[in-house]
VEXKOL-151598 format. One record per residue (C-alpha): residue number from 1; residue in three letters; x, y, z. Coordinates in pm, 1 decimal. Each point is the difference from the previous one (the first is absolute). Layout:
VEXKOL-151598
NUM, ALA, X, Y, Z
...
END
This chain:
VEXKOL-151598
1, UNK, 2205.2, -1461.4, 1773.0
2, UNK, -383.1, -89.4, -39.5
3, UNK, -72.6, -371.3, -182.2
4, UNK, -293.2, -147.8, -29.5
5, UNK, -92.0, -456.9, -55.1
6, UNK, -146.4, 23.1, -346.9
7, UNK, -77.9, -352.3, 113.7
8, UNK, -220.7, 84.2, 280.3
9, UNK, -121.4, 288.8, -164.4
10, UNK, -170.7, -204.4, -283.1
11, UNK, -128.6, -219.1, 246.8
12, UNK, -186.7, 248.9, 182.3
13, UNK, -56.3, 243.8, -278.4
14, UNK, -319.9, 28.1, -228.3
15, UNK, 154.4, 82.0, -270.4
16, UNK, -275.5, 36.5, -267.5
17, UNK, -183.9, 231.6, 277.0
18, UNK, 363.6, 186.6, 10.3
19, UNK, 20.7, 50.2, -372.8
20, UNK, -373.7, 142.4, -0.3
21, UNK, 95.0, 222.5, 221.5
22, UNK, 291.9, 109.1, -148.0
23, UNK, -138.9, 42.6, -290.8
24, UNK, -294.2, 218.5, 105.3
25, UNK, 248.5, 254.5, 220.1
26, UNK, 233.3, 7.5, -352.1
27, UNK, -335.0, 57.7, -214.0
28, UNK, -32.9, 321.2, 271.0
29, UNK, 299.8, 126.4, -41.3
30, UNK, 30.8, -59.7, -335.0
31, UNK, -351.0, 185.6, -107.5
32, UNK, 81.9, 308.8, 165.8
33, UNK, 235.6, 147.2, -296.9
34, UNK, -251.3, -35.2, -218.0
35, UNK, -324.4, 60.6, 157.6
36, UNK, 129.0, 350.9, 124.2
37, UNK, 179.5, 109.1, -300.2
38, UNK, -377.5, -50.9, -160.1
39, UNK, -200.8, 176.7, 264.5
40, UNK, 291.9, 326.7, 48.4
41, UNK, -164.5, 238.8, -243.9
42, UNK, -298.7, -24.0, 246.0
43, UNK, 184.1, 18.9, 355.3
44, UNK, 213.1, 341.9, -235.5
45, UNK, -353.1, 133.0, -63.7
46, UNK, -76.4, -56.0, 420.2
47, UNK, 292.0, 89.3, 187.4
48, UNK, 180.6, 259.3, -285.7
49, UNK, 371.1, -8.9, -5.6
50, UNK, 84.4, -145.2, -322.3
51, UNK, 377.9, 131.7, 2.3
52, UNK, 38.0, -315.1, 280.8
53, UNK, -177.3, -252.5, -235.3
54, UNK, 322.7, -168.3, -73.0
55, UNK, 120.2, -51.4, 386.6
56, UNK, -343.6, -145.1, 18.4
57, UNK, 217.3, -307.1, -179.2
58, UNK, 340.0, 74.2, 91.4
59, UNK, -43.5, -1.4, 355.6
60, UNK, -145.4, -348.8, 17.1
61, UNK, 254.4, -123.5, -251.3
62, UNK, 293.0, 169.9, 198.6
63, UNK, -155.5, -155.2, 372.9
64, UNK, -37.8, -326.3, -158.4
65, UNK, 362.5, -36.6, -112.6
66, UNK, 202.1, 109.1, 228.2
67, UNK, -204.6, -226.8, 277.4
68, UNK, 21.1, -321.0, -191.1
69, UNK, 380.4, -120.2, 59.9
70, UNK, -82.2, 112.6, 362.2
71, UNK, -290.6, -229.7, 56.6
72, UNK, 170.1, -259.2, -189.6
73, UNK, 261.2, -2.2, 289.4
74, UNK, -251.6, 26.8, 249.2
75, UNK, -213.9, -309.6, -123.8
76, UNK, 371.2, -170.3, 2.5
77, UNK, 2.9, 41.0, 372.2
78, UNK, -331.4, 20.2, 123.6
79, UNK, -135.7, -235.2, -244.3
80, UNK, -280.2, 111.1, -267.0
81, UNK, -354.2, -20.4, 208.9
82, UNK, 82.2, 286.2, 194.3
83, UNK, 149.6, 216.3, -267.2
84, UNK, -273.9, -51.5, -245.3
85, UNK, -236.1, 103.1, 257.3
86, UNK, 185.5, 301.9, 105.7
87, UNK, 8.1, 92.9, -400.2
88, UNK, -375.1, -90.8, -22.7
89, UNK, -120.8, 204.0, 276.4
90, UNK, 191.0, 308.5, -82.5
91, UNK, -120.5, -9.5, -359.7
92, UNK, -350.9, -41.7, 103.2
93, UNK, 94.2, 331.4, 255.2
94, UNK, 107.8, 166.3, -278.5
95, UNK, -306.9, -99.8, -208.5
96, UNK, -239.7, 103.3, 188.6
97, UNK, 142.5, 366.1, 44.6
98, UNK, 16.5, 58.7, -316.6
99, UNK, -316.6, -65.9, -71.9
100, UNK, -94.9, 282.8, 289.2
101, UNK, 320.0, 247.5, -137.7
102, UNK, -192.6, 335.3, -39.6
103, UNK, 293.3, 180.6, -191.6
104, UNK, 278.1, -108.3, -282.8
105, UNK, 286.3, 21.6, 273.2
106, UNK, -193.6, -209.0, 246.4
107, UNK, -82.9, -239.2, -253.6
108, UNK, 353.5, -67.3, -118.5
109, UNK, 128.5, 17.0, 423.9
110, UNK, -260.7, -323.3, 39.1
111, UNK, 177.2, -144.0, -339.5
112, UNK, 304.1, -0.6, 152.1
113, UNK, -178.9, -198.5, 274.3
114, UNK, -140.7, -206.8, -218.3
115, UNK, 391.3, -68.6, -206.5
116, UNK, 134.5, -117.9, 317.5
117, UNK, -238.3, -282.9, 24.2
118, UNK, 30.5, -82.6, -346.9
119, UNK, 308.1, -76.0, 9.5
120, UNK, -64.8, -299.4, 233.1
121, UNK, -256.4, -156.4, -199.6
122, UNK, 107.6, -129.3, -350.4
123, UNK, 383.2, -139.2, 126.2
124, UNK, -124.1, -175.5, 299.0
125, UNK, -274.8, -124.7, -157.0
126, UNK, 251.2, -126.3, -266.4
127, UNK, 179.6, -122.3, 265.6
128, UNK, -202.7, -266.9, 150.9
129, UNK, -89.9, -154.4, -290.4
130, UNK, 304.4, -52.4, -41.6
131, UNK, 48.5, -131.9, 361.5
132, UNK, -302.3, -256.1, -42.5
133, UNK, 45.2, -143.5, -296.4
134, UNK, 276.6, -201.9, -216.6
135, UNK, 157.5, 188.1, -247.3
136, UNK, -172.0, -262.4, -252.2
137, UNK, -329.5, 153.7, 150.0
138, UNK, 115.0, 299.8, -14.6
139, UNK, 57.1, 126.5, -300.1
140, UNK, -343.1, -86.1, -126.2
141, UNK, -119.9, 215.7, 332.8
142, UNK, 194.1, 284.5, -86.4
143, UNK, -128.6, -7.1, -367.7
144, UNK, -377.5, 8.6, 172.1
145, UNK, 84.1, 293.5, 218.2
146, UNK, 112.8, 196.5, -278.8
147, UNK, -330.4, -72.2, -152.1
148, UNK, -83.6, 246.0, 262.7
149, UNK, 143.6, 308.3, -130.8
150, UNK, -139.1, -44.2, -334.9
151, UNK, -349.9, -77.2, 138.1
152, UNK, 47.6, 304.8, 193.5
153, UNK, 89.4, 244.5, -262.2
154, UNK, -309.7, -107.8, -189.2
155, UNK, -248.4, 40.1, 297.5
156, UNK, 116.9, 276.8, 181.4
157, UNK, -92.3, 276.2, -269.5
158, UNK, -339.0, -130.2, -17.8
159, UNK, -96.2, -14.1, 372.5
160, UNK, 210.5, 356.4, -18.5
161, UNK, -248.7, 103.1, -244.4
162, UNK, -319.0, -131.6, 191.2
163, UNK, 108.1, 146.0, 362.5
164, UNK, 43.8, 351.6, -157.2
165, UNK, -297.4, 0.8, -218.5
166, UNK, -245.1, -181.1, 244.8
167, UNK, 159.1, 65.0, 364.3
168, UNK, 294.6, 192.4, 139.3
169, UNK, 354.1, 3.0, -117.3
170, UNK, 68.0, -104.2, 360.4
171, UNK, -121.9, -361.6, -108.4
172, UNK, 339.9, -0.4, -195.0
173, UNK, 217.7, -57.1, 333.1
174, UNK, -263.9, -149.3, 256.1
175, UNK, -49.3, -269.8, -232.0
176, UNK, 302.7, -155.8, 123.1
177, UNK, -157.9, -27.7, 311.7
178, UNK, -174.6, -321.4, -7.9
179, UNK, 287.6, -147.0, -274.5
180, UNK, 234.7, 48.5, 321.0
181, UNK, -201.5, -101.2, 259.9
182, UNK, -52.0, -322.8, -155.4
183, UNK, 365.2, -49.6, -88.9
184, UNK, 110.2, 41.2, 414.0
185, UNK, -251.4, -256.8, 56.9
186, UNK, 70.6, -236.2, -223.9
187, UNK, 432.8, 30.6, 110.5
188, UNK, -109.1, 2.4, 356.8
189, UNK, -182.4, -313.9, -10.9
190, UNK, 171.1, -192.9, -216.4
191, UNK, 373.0, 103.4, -51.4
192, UNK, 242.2, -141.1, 234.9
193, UNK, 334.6, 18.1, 37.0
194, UNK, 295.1, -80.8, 206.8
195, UNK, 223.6, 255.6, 90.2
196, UNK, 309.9, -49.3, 254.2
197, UNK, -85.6, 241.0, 264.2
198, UNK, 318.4, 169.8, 111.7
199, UNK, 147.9, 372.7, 32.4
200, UNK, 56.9, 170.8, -315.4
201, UNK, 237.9, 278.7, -122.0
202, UNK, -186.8, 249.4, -176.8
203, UNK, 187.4, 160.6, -263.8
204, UNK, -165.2, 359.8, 92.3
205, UNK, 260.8, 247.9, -143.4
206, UNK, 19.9, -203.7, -303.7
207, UNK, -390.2, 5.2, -47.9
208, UNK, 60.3, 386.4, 42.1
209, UNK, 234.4, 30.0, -253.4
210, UNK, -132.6, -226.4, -240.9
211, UNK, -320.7, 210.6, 16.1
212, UNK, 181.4, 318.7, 0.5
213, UNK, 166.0, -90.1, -317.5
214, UNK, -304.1, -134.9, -162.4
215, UNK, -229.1, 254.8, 62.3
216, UNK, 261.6, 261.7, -181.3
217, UNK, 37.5, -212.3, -295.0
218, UNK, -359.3, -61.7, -38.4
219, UNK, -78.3, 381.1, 30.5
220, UNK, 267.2, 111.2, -218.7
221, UNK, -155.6, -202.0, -308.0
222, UNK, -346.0, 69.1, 130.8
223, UNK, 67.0, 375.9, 7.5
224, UNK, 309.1, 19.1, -258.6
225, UNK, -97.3, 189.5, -332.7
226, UNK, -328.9, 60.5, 123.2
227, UNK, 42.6, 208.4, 325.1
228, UNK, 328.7, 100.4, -75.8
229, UNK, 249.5, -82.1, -257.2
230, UNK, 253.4, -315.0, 35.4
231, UNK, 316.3, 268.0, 83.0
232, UNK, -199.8, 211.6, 252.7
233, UNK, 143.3, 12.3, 308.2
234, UNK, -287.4, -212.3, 144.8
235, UNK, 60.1, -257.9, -238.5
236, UNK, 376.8, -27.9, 72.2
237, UNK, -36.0, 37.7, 339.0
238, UNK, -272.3, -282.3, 19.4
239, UNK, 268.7, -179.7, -208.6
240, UNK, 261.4, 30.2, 189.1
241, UNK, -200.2, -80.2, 320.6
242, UNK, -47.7, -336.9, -134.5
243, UNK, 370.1, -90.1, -124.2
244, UNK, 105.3, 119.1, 362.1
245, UNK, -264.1, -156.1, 184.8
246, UNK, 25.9, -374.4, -199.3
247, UNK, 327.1, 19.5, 94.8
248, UNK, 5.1, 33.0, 305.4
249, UNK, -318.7, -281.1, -27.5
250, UNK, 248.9, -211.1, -133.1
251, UNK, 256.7, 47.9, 272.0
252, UNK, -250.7, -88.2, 252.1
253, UNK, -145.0, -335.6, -110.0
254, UNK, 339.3, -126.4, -18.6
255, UNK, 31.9, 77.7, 362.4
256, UNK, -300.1, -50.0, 159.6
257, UNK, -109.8, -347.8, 185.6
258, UNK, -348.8, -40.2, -197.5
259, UNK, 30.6, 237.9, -334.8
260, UNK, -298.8, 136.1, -139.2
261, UNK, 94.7, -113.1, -306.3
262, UNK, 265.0, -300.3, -12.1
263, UNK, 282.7, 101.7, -235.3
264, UNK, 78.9, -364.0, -90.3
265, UNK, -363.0, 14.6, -146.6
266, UNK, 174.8, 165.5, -308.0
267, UNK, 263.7, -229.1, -20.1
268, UNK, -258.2, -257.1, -128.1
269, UNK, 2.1, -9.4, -390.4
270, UNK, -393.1, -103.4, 0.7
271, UNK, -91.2, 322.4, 196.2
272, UNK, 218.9, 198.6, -229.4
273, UNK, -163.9, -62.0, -267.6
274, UNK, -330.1, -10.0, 120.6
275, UNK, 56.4, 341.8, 169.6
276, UNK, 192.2, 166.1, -342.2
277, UNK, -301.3, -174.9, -159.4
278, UNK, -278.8, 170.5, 147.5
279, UNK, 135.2, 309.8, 21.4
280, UNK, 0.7, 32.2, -404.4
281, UNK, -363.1, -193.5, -28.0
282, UNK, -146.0, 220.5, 259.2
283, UNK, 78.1, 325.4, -172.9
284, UNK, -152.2, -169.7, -312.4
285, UNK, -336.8, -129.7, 178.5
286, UNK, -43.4, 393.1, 118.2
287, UNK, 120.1, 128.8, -353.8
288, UNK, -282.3, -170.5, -181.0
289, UNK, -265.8, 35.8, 290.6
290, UNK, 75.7, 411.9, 22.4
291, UNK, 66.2, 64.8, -373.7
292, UNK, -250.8, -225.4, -242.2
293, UNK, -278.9, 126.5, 88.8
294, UNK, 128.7, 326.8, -66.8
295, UNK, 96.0, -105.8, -356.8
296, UNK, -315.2, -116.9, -120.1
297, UNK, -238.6, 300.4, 143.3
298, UNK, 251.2, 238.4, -101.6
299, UNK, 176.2, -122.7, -312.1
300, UNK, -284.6, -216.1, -158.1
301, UNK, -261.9, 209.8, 142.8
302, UNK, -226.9, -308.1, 177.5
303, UNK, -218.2, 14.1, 313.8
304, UNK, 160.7, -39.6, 426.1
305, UNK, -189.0, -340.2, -62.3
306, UNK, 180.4, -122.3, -292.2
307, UNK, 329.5, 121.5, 175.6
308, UNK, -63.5, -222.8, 256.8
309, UNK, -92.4, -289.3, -240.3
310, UNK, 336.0, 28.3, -150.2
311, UNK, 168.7, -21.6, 365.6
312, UNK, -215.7, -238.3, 107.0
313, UNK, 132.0, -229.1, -227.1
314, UNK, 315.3, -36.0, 166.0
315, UNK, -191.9, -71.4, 335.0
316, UNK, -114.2, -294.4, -184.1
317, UNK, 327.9, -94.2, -148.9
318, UNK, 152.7, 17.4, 376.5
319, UNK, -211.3, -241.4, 216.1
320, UNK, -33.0, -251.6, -305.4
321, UNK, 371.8, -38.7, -86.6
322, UNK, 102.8, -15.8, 409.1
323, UNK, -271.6, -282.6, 60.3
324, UNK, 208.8, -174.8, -330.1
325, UNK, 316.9, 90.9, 89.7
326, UNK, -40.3, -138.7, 389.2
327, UNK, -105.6, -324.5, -139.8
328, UNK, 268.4, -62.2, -199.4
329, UNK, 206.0, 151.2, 184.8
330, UNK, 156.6, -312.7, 146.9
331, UNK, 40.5, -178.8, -308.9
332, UNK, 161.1, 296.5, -215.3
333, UNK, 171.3, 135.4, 310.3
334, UNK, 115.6, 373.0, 68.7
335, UNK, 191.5, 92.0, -302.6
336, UNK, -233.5, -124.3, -263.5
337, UNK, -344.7, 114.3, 172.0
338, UNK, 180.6, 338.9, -27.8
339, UNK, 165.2, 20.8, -314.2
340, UNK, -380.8, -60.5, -120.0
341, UNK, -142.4, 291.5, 196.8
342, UNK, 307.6, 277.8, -151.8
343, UNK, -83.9, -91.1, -361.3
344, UNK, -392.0, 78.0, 83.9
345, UNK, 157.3, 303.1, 194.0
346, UNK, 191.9, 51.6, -344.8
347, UNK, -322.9, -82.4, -226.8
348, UNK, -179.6, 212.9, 190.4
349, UNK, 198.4, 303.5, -39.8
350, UNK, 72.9, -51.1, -377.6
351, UNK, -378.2, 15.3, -66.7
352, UNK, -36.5, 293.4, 188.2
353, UNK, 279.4, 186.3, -170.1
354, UNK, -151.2, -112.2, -354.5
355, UNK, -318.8, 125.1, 93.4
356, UNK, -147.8, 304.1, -186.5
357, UNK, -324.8, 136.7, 56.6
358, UNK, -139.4, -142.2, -341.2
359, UNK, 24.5, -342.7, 159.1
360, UNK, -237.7, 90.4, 275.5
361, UNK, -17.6, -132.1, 343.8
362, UNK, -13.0, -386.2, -26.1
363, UNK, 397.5, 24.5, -126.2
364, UNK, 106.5, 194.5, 307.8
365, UNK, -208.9, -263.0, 248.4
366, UNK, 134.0, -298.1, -221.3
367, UNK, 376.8, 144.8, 148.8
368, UNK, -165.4, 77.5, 322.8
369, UNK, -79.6, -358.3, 66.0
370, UNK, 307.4, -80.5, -102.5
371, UNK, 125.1, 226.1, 283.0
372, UNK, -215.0, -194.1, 163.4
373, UNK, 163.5, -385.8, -61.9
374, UNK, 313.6, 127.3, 55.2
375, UNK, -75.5, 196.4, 329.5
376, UNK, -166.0, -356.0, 131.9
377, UNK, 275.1, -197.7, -104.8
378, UNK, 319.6, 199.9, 126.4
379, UNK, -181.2, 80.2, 327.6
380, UNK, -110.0, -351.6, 91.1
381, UNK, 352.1, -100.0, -49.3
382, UNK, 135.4, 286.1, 171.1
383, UNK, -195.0, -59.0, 328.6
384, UNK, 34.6, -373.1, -15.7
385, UNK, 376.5, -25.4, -45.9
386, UNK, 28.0, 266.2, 280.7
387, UNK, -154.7, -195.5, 244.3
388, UNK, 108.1, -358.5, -75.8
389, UNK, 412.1, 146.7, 39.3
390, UNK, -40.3, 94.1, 337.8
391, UNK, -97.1, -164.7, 337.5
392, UNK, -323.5, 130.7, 251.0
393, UNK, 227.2, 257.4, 173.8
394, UNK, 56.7, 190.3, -285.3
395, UNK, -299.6, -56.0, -216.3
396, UNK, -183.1, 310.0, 77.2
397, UNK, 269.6, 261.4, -53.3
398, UNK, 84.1, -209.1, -335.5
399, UNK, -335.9, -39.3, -91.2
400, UNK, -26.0, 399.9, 97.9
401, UNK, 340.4, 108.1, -194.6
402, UNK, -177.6, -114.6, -310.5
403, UNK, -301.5, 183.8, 48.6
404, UNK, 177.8, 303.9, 117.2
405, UNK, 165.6, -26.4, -335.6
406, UNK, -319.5, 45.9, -199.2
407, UNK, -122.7, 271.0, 170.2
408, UNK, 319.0, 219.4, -58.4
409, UNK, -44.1, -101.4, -342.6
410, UNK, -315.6, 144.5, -16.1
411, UNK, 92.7, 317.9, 108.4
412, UNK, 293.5, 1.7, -155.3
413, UNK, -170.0, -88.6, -333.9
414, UNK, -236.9, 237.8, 18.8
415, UNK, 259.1, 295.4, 61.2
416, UNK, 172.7, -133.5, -290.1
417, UNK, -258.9, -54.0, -237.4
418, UNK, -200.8, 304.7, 69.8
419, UNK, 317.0, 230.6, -15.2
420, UNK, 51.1, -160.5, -357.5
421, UNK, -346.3, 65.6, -59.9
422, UNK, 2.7, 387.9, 100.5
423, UNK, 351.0, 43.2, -144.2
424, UNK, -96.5, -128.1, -344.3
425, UNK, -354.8, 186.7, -30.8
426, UNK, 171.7, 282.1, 121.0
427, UNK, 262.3, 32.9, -296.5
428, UNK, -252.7, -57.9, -224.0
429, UNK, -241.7, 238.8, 115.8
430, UNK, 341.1, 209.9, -71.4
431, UNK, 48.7, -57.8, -307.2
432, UNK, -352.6, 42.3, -146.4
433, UNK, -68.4, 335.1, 189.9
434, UNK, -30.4, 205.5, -298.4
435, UNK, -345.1, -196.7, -57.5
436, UNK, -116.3, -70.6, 359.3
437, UNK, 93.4, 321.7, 155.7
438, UNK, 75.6, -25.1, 389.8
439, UNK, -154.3, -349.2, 77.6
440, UNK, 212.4, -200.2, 246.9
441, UNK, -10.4, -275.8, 194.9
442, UNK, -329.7, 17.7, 173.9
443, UNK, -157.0, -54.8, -352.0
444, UNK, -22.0, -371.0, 62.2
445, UNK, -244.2, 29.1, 265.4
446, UNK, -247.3, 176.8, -279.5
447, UNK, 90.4, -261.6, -243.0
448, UNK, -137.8, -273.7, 273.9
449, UNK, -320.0, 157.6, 12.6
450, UNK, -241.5, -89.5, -312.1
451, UNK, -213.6, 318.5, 108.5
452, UNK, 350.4, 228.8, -13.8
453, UNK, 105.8, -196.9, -248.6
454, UNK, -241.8, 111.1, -269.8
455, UNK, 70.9, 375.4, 74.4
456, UNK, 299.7, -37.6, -206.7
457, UNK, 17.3, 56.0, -381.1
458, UNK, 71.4, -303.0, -211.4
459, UNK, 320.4, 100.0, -98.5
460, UNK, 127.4, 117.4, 308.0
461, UNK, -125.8, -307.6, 198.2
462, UNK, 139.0, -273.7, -254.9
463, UNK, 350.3, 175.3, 30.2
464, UNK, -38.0, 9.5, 369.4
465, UNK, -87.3, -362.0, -32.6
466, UNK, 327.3, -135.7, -201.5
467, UNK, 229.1, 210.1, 237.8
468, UNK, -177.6, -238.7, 314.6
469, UNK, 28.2, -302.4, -259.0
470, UNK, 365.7, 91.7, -43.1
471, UNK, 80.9, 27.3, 373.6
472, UNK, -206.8, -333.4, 82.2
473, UNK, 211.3, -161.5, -226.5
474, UNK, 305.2, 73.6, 214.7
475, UNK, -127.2, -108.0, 261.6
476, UNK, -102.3, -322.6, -132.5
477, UNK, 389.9, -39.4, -110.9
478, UNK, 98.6, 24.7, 343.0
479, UNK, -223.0, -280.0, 80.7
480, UNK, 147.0, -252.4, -258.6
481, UNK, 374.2, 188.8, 162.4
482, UNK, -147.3, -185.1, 357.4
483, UNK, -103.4, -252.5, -177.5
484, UNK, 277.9, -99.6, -147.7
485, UNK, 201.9, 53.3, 344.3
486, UNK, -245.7, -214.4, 172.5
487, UNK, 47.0, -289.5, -236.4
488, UNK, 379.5, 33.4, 64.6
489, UNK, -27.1, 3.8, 369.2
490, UNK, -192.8, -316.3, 4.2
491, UNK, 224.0, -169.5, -230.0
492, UNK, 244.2, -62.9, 293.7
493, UNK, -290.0, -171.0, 169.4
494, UNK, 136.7, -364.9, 33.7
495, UNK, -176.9, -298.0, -180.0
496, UNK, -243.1, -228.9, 161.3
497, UNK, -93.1, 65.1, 383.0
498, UNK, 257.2, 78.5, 238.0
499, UNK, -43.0, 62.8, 404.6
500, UNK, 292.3, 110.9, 255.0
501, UNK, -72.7, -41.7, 356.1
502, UNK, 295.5, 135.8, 98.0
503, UNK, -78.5, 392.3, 41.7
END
């Protein structure tokens, strides 16, 4: 098994020139959600096929999950220069095709290029920080790189803006260009590790069937009520391609000489928890990022810019509370620093559920933010703990596992809060047929648009109006449901700081 002299390492290795670097390749992978999501009306307009505008999204998100536990593995071996480069590289690949795609199919074919890079960058990247420094350095570091993702989310919509209105859409990928360029250099002259050269074992049929299995779960909540309903036969099939294909996953790592993904990983209580953890926060972070905006243009009737305002606040919320919660970290330890951030997880949501379109905007970015302190504060810890309970061999498919996590809860939050969404607009729209005729589902988009919107008579848009209040309002109850399930989870986090080098 690889293992690398943290010793010599530190002796040889730059580390503030590391962390720059690191922190410009996350700021490039971390722009790209939102930078395209603001310029696709524009590449729609150019390259037509707007019936693929969500696998514009999915794609990348599907790529980039089920490719993260593998390169964790792979940095375990091989060490975490060369797989960050190889992740780097392919991303920038994948970038720059898009930016030449010609058609909606090509364009989504260089995503998926572009998702298998992706998944490289953020969970090695986590990774050797938490190779080069102490975990007392540490947790402050990992509360600055989440600073990141909020800074991020706040300038990528604006430079989206300014590339489509003033250049190309293309802008929107090739700026990652230079980002990444700078980020090899900076690893390449300045990281160093030791890693035990020797023969390895790679677990290929378990990296097979681990992305086998993924890839059907992924796609059967990506596509699942949308595509086709949840008892199709393509969603039980899909299904049932993952149960059998998991299993046989799991029958495989207990055999093979270097598993992909260590079983014994889950018999540590820390990753548990972390793991169960973000799971639940990560289908609240995409909950509130997909659906507020939606509530106040279409409930309370405000501009795309004020929409963003009110989701913007929990971008400031985020990177605040995780530069708090990784310096105290140490002194509160695990349990405590994450207690704090499920009652602002809990906050949050109760403000959002109390919200009513009288109260205007600020209330529903007041419980944003507090989204916000509690998505800083449970992920810090989460990351932290993972990495300080295991030893360098295992780091990066640990460090991986939890990020893996997230991502599935996205896309499993978004499945599940949109279907409540549909289902609940839908039986409404029901009920009140006698007074808005035939109007289904597709009404909402109309409602988003403040030119469509004023088509609509008074009456007929203010009851159109309380029925997407009503179904909001669901969805904001399954956010204090995670919310609540979050704060249990981390409630079996032990007190103070604990590390086991024993994995």
């Amino acid at each position: 098994m690889g293992t690398s002299t943290l010793s010599n390492s530190k002796s040889t290795t730059k580390r503030g020139f590391v962390l720059a670097s690191i922190v410009i390749g996350m700021f490039m992978a971390a722009i790209e959600g939102t930078i395209v999501s603001t310029a696709m009306p524009s590449i729609v307009a150019d390259l037509g096929g707007f019936s693929y505008f969500s696998w514009v999204f999915s794609i990348f998100l599907l790529m980039q999950a089920v490719t993260i536990p593998i390169y964790g593995k792979l940095a375990d071996l091989f060490g975490r220069k060369p797989v960050y480069f190889l992740g780097v590289i392919i991303f920038l690949v994948g970038s720059i095709l898009c930016g030449l795609a010609t058609s909606m199919p090509l364009l989504i074919a260089f995503r998926f290029i572009q998702g298998i890079g992706a998944g490289a960058v953020q969970p090695i990247a986590s990774t050797i920080v938490g190779d080069i420094y102490s975990i007392e350095e540490r947790s402050k570091i990992q509360g600055y790189l989440a600073s990141v993702w909020g800074i991020s989310s706040i300038v990528g919509p604006a430079l989206g803006g300014i590339f489509v209105e003033y250049i190309h859409w293309a802008w929107v990928y090739w700026i990652n260009i230079p980002f990444g360029i700078l980020s090899l250099i900076g690893i390449s002259l300045y990281l160093h590790e030791n890693v035990e050269k020797k023969k390895h074992s790679i677990d290929y049929v378990g990296s097979g069937l681990l992305f086998v299995s993924i890839s059907a779960l992924m796609l059967a909540f990506i596509q699942g009520g949308v595509a086709w309903s949840w008892t199709s036969l393509p969603s039980l099939f899909l299904m049932a391609l993952f149960v059998l294909g998991m299993g046989l996953f799991l029958l495989q790592e207990k055999r093979a000489l270097e598993p992909m993904m260590p079983l014994k990983l889950w018999r540590n209580p820390i990753i548990v928890i972390s793991n169960v953890g973000s799971l639940t926060t990560g289908m609240i972070m995409i909950g509130v990022i997909s659906f507020i905006p939606t509530y106040v243009q279409g409930v309370m009737g405000y501009s795309a810019i004020v929409g963003g305002f009110s989701l913007a606040m929990m971008s400031i919320g985020w990177p605040v509370s995780a530069t708090i919660a990784g310096k105290v970290l140490i002194r509160l330890g695990y349990l405590k620093n994450a207690l704090i951030g499920g009652f602002g997880l809990i906050i949050g949501s109760i403000l959002l559920i109390t919200s009513e379109p009288a109260f205007g905007p600020i209330w529903v970015g007041i419980g944003s933010f507090f989204i916000g302190v509690g998505m800083g504060f449970t992920t810090t810890t989460f990351t932290v703990s993972v990495q300080s309970s295991v030893e360098w061999r295992v780091r990066g498919v640990a460090t991986a596992s939890n990020m893996f996590m997230r991502i599935v809860g996205n896309t499993v939050g978004i499945s599940l809060m949109g279907g409540i969404l549909n289902t609940r607009l839908a039986h409404f729209l029901e009920t009140h047929s006698n007074k808005l005729g035939g109007i289904d589902l597709d009404i909402t988009n109309q409602m988003l648009d403040a030119e469509e919107r004023q088509k609509f008579a008074d009456d007929t848009l203010a009851l159109l109006q309380e029925g997407l209040n009503i179904s909001m309002h669901y969805v904001f109850w399954g956010f204090l449901v995670l919310a609540i399930m979050s704060l249990i989870a981390v409630s079996f986090f032990p007190n103070g700081i604990k590390t086991n080098k024993q994995l």
